[in-house]
C-alpha positions, 0 to 999 in steps of 0.5 A: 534537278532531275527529281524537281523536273520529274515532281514538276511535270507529276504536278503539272499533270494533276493540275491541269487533270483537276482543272480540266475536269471542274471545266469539263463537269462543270460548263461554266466558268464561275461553277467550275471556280467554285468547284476548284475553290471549295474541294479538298483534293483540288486545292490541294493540287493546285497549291501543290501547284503553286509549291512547284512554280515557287521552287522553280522560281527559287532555282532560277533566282538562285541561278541567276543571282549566284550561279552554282553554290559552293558546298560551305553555302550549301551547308550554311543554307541547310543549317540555317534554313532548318534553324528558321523552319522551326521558327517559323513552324513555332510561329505558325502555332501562335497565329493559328488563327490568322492561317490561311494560303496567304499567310502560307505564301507569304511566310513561305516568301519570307523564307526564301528572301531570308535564304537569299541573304544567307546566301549572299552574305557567306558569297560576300564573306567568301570574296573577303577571305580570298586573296585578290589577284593582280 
């Protein structure tokens, strides 16, 4: 959690440098969009950005849903998680074409919901197997 944290404030910290440089150089809002938009390293900062708010959300949907996760669902998530990135990843190569930031959002949506599951089908398991107490 510690290292999210340091990673999150590191990006944060670059996003908000980019945004206030494009702003400061540029003095209007529709150059500094376009400024933000077409360079390289901006994009790059801001999507990394983006990664971040995603893994925050992720941790809090995660917490909220399921609480702290057991070491089999931790286990299960990894395991099939790498199972589905390179799928994903196989996937990615067929449309190639069709590659752009909504694409990688939404493949990236896709596999979080998924982990979701998982998640919640071993939770589900794990009820089942335990015996009830009376």
């Amino acid at each position: 959690m510690m290292r999210l944290r340091t990673y999150a404030s590191l990006s944060l910290v670059g996003a908000l440098a980019v945004t206030y440089h494009a702003f400061n150089s540029r003095g209007q809002f529709y150059p500094a969009m376009v400024y933000l938009s077409t360079s390289k390293i901006t994009l790059v900062l801001l999507l990394n950005m983006g990664l971040v708010i995603m893994c925050i959300l992720w941790q809090f949907i995660k917490r909220l849903f399921l609480g702290s996760l057991r070491e089999a669902e931790v286990e299960r998530l990894n395991e099939q998680s790498w199972r589905e990135l390179m799928e994903i990843l196989f996937a990615i190569t067929i449309f190639r074409q069709d590659f752009s930031v909504t694409f990688l959002a939404m493949v990236t949506t896709l596999l979080l919901i998924k982990s979701l599951h998982w998640l919640a089908q071993k939770r589900v398991e794990y009820i089942e197997t335990t015996p009830s107490v009376n």
